[in-house]
N, C-alpha and C positions, 0 to 999 in steps of 0.2 A: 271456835276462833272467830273474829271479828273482823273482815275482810272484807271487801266491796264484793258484791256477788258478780260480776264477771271475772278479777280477777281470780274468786277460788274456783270458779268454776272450769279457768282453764288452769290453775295451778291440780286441783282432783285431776283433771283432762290427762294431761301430762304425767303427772303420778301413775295413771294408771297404766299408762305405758312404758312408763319404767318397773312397775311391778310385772307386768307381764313376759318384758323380754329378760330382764334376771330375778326371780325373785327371793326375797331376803333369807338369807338362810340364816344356821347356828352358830353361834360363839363358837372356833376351834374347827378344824376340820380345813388343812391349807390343802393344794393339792398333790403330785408326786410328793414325795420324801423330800423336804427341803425347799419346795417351790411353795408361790403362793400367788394367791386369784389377784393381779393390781388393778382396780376397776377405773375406767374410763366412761367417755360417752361415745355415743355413736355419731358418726361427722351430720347425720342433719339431724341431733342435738334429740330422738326421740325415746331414748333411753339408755341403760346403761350396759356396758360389753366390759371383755378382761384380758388381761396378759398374762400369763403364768412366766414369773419369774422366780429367780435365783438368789437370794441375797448373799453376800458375802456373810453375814452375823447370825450366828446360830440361836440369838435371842437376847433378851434385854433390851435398853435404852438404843442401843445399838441397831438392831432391827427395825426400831417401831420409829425411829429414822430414816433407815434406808427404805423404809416401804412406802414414807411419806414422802419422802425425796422421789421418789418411781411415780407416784402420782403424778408430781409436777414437772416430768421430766416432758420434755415436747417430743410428740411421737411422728414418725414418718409416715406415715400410710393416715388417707381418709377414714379410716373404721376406727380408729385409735384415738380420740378427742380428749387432751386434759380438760379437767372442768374447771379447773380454778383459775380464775382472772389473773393476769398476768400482777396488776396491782395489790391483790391480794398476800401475804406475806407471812409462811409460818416462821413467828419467830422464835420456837423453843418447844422440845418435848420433852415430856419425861412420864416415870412410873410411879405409880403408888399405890400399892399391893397390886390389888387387878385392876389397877382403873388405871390407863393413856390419858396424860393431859397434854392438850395440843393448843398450844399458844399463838394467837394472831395478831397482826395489825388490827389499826382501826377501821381498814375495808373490806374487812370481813361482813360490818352487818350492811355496806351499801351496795351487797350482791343482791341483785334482783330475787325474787322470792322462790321462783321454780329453778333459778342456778344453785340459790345457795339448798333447797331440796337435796337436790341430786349429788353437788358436792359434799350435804352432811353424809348422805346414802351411803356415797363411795366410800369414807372414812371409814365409817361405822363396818360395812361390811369386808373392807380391806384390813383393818386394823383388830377386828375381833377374832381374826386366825391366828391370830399368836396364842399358844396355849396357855400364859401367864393372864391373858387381858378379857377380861370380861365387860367393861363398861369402859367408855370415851368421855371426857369431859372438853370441851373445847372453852376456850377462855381469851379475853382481851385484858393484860397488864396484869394478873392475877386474877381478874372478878370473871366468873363466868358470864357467857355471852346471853346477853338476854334478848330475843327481835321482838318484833313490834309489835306480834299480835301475843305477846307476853309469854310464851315459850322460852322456857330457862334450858338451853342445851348442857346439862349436869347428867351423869348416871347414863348417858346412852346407849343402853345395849342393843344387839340383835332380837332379842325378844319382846321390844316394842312395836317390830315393825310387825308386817304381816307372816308368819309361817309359811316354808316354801312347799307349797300344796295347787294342788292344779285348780280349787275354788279362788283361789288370793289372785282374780284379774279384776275385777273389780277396780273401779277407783278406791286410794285410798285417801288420807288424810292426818293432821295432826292434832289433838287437843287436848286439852288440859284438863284433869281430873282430880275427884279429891276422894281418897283415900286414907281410912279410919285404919290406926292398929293401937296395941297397945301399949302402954311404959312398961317400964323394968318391975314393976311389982303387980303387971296384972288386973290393977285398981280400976284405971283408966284410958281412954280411948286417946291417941293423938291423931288430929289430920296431917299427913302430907299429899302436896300437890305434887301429881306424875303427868309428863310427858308420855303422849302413848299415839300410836298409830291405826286404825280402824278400818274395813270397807265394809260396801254396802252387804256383803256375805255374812259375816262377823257381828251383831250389836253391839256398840257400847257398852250398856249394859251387862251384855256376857265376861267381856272383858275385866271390867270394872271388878266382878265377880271373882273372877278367875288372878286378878292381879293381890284380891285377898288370898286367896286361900295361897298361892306362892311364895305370901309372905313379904316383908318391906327390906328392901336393899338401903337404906336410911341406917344412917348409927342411931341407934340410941331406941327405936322402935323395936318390937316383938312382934312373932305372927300371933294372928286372933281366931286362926279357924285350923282345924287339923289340918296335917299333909296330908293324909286319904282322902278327903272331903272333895265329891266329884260334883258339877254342874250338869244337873240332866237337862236344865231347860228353863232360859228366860225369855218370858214377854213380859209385854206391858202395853195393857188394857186399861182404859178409861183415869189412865191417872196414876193408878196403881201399876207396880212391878211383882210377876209372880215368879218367884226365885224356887225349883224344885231341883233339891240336894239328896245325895243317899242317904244313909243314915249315919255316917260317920257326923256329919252336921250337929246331930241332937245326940250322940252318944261319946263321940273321942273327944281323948283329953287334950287341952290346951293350955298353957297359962295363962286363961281372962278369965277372973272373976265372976260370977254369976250371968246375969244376961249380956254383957259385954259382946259376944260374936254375935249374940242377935243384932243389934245396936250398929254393930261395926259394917254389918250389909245392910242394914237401914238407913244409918245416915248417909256411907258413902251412896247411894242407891237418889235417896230423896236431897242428893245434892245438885241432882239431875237433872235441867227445867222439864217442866212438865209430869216430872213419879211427885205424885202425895202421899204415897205410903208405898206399903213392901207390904205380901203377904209371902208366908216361908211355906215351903212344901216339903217334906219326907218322903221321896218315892212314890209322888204324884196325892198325898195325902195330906190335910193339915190339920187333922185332930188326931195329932202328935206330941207328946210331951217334950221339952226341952229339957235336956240332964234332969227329967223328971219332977221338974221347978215349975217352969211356965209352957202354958199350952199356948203354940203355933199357930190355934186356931182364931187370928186375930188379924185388923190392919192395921202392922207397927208403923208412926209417922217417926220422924227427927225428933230425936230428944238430945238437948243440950244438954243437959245433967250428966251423962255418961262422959263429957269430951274435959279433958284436961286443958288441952292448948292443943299448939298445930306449928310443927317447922317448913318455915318457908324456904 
């Protein structure tokens, strides 16, 4: 992201004390029977706390209302802080399969950078306890909200941010990524660009990695790497990304075409400033055949020839 370096550096500052004193959990999981986590701030503004409420609406449109409404609702007690500006204004939600669309005013994008953080946080991790809703879209007049260091808030799940694991204190962060899978018949690579959240614990790179092989939440895309395909270990040395897989990598079946999965963690990889290439590893080894096609033992760089196009 493209920020003046003090600002990210207290926007990361901050982040990382909001991932410390809650940090991001799973899609689903509300708390007692019935209740659920409604996240606020804490009164001197260093992270994020919650109230276990009640809703009247046992789910649907209905809920994903009343839980948005509880956000905004003005709390009594100093430890209890709504985060969203009073000028800020949701004007509409609704569902669409598993996705929460949450409609705003137009001051929504002139919340300061580390507010509007916090208030995406709370949404996100408020709103993905409903066991229907997997991802949030937030949106102005229908267009999704795009801010200014080009961050398209579309698809936002829980599983962008950090894992709630006792390494995730770290500062985190948000940026943007470009991510290779493939069309409906296999043939060809598409890029989409994904929002994704990272600390200094965590590589990008690993991520990046890890965001293939889970596969694309995009219509219209296919995954490009088995579901078994484990990550034992990214660095990157002099340029080069050294990507070491099991062996499901080189032997499970997928529907891409011949070197296609190679391709697909090479470009997204060397789209990365600073990786010139990918070398692929098997179980710490790379004289390894690929589906017994092409041998591993190589530095694959970015090859356009595999990419069809790219949805923005």
């Amino acid at each position: 992201m493209k920020k003046a370096s003090r600002n990210k550096k207290r926007i990361k500052s901050l982040a990382a004390l909001l991932t410390a004193s809650v940090l991001i959990a799973g899609c689903s999981g509300a708390g007692a029977a019935g209740s659920y986590r409604v996240y606020y701030t804490y009164g001197n503004g260093s992270g994020l706390t919650f109230e276990n409420v009640r809703p009247a609406a046992a789910g649907g449109e209905a809920l994903l209302y009343e839980l948005i409404e509880a956000m905004s609702s003005p709390k009594k007690t100093d430890s209890l802080v709504v985060i969203k500006p009073n000028n800020v204004e949701v004007t509409g939600v609704r569902i669409e399969g598993d996705k929460a669309v949450i409609s705003y005013n137009n001051e929504y994008t002139a919340m300061d950078s580390i507010t509007e953080i916090f208030y995406r946080t709370a949404v996100i991790k408020t709103i993905c306890q409903m066991k229907e809703i997997n991802k949030v879209d937030f949106e102005i007049d229908g267009n999704i909200i795009e801010l200014a260091d080009g961050i398209k808030l579309s698809d936002m799940e829980s599983a962008q941010y950090i894992d709630d694991n006792d390494s995730a204190i770290a500062g985190t962060d948000w940026t943007v990524v470009d991510l290779y899978y493939t069309n409906e018949n296999g043939d060809k690579l598409i890029k989409v660009k994904r929002n994704v959240a990272y600390n200094s614990d965590v590589s990008l790179e690993s991520i990046i990695v890890s965001k293939l092989i889970s596969g694309p939440v995009e219509t219209g895309l296919y995954p490009v790497l088995p579901e078994n395909t484990e990550v034992l270990g990214v660095t990157v040395t002099n340029r080069t990304c050294y990507v070491n897989f099991n062996e499901a990598f080189a032997t499970g079946l997928v529907n891409a075409s011949g070197d296609l999965p190679i391709y697909a963690v090479v470009n997204s990889l060397c789209e990365r400033e600073g990786i010139e290439s990918v070398r692929i590893m098997i179980n710490g080894r790379s004289d390894v055949m690929f589906h017994e096609l092409t041998s591993l033992d190589n530095d694959f760089v970015y090859d356009s020839s595999y990419v069809e196009g790219d949805i923005v």
